[in-house]
N, C-alpha and C positions, 0 to 999 in steps of 0.2 A: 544606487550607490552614489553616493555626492561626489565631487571632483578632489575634495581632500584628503580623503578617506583611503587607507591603505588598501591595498588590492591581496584578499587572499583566495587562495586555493580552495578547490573542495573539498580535499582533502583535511587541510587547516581549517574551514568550518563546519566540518563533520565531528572534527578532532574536538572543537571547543562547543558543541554542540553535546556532546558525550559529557563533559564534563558538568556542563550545566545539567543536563539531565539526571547524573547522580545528585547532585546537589542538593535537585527539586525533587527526586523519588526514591531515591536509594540512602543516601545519610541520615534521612530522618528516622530508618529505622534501625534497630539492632541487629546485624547480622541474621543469627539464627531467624527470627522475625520475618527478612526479606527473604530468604532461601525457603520458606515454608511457602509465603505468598505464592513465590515463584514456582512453586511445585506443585501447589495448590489449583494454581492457575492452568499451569502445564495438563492436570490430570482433568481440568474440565475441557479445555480449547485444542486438547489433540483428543485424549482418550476415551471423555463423554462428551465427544463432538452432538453426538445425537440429541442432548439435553438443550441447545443453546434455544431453541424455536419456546422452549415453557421457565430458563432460566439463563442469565446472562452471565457469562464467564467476567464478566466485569462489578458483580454484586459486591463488591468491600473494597475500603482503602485500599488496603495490603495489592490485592488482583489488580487493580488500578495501576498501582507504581510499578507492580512486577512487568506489564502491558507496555507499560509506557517506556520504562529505561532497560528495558530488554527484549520483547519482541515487537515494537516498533524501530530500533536498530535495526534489527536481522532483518527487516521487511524492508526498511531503506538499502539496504547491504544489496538482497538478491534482485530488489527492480532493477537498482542500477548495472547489475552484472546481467541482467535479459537487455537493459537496452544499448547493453554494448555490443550485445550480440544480433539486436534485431533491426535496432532504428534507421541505421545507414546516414542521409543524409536529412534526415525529418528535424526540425528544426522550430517547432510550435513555440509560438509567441504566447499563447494562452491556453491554458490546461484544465481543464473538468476535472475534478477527483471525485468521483461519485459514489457514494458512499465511505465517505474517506477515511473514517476512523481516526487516528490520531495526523492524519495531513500528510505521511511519509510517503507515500506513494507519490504525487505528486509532486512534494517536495523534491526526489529523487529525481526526477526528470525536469523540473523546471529549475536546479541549482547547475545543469550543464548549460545552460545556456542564457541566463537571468529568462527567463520566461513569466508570467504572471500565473498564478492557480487560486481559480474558482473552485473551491472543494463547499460540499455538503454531506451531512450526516444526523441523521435519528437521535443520535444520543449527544445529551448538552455535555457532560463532560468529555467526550471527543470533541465535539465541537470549538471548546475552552482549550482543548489539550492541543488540537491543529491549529490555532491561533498562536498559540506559545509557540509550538515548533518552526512553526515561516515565520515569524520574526526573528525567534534566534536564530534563525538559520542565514537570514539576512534577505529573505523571497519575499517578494512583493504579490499578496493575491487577499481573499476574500473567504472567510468562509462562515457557513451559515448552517443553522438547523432545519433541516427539513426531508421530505421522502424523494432520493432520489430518483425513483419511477418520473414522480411529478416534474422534477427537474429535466429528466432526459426527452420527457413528451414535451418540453415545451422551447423553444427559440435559444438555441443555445451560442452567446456570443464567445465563442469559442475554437480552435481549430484542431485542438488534440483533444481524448477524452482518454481515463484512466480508469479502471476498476479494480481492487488489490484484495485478495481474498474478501470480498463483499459480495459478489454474484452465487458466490454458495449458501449465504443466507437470505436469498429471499426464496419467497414461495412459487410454485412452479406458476403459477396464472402471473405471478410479478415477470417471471423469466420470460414467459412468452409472448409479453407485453415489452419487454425493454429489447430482446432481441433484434427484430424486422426496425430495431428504430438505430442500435448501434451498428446495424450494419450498411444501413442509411445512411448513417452520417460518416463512419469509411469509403464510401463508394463516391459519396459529392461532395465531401468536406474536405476531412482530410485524418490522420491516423489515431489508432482504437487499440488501447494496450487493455487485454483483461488478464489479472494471474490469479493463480489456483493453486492450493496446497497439490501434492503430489496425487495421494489417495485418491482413489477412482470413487471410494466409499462414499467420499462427502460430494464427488459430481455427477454425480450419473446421467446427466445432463448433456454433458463436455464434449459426446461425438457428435451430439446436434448440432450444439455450436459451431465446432471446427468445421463442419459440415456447411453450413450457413454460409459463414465465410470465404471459403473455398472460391464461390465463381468469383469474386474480387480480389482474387490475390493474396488472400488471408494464408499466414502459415502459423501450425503448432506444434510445439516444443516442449520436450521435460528436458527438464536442467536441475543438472547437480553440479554447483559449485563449489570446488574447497572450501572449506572454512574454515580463513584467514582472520581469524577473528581481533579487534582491537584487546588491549589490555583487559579493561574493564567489561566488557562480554565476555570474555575467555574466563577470567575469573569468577564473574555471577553464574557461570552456566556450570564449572569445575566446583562450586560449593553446592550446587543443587543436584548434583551428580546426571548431569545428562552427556552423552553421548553425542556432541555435536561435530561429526566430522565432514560434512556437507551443508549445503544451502539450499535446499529441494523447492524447483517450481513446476511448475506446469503454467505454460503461457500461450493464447490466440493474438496476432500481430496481423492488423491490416495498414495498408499504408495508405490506403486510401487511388488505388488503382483499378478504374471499371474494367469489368470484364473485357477483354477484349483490347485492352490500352497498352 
C-alpha cells in the first residue's frame, strides 16, 4: 500500500470486494438464471460430490460465477473464523495456497496482516479468477498454474502453507505423497492450515492425517460457525432456497512446534 493511499479495514475491503464480485458474476445474469447456476452447482459440489474425479463442478459459465460470487465468500468467511480461533500469535509474511482455487483461502489469511501469497492451482480459470481476487482485494502475491504435489515437493520460499478444501480432491497416492512433506514443513518451518468440508464422506482420509500431525503439536477441529451472512450472500442463498444457518469446517492446525518443544 503507497503512503497516500487511504488505510482501510477488512472488513471495508471484504465489503468492496463483494461488490465488485457481483458486478463481475452476478449482474451479468438474470436472476432466475443465476439461482439455477447456483443450484446447479450446489447439487454437484455437495450432493454428487462423488462425480468430481470424472466431471468438474465447474463445467459452464453459469457454475463458474455461482463458485465464484457465492462459495468462494463463504470459504473466505469460514478460514477467517478457523484462524481466529487457531493462529494465536503466527504471523506469516508469505503464504502457499496450494491448490488454491479461486485465491480465498489465502487471501483470508494474508489480508490480517499484509502478508504475500504464492497460490497455485490446475485449473486456468481459477488461476485467472485468484489473480482478480488479490488485486481487488488489495494482497500482494503470485499465482500460477500448475500441480501442487509438484510445488510442495519442491523448495518452498515460504513460511505458512494453506490447503482449503483441495486435499479432498486428490488421489490417495497424491495424499501420501504430500503428507510426510506438510508435516515437514510444520515441524522446521513454520504453520500448516488444511480445511475440510464437514462430511467424514468426502475424507476418509482425515484420521490419518490428524494422526500425523499429532506428535508436533498439530490440533483438529469441526467448526460450526453462525452464519452471519453479508447482504448479498444472504440473499443469493435465500433465492436458491438453501438452508444456511452455519459455516461448517473441519480443520488440522500445526504451528510449527517439534515434538517435544
Amino acid at each position: 500500500m503507497k503512503d497516500n493511499e487511504p488505510v482501510t479495514t477488512r472488513s471495508e475491503r471484504f465489503d468492496e470486494w463483494l461488490k465488485a464480485l457481483h458486478a463481475r458474476h452476478v449482474a451479468p445474469y438474470r436472476p432466475k438464471e443465476f439461482t439455477h447456476a447456483l443450484q446447479a452447482l450446489s447439487v454437484r459440489y455437495v450432493e454428487r460430490r462423488k462425480e468430481l474425479g470424472s466431471r468438474s463442478p465447474l463445467d459452464s459459465a453459469g457454475k463458474r460465477a455461482a463458485f465464484a460470487a457465492f462459495y468462494a465468500p463463504l470459504h473466505f468467511l469460514t478460514i477467517e473464523q478457523v484462524l481466529d480461533q487457531v493462529t494465536g500469535p503466527a504471523r506469516p509474511e508469505r503464504i502457499a495456497d496450494l491448490g488454491c482455487g479461486t485465491g480465498v483461502c489465502g487471501a483470508a489469511w494474508a489480508i490480517r496482516h499484509d502478508a504475500v501469497v504464492a497460490g497455485v492451482d490446475d485449473n486456468q480459470w481459477a488461476v485467472d479468477e485468484a489473480r482478480w481476487n488479490l488485486k481487488t482485494l488489495g494482497i500482494d502475491g503470485r499465482v500460477t498454474r500448475g500441480d501442487l504435489l509438484a510445488v510442495a515437493s519442491g523448495s518452498l520460499a515460504v513460511d505458512a502453507i494453506v490447503l482449503g478444501w483441495s486435499v479432498n480432491e486428490l488421489d490417495a497416492a497424491s495424499r501420501d505423497v504430500l503428507l510426510p512433506r506438510l508435516v515437514s514443513f510444520a515441524q522446521e518451518r513454520g504453520p500448516v492450515l488444511i480445511v475440510e468440508p464437514l462430511s467424514r464422506a468426502v475424507s476418509p482420509w482425515w484420521r490419518d492425517w490428524v494422526a500425523a500431525f499429532a506428535p508436533i503439536g498439530g490440533r483438529a477441529d469441526e467448526w460450526k460457525f453462525p452464519a452471519d451472512l453479508p447482504p448479498m450472500l444472504k440473499e443469493l442463498s435465500h433465492r436458491a432456497g438453501f438452508r444456511r444457518d452455519v459455516l461448517g469446517a473441519r480443520s488440522i492446525w500445526a504451528a510449527g512446534r517439534p515434538a517435544g518443544g
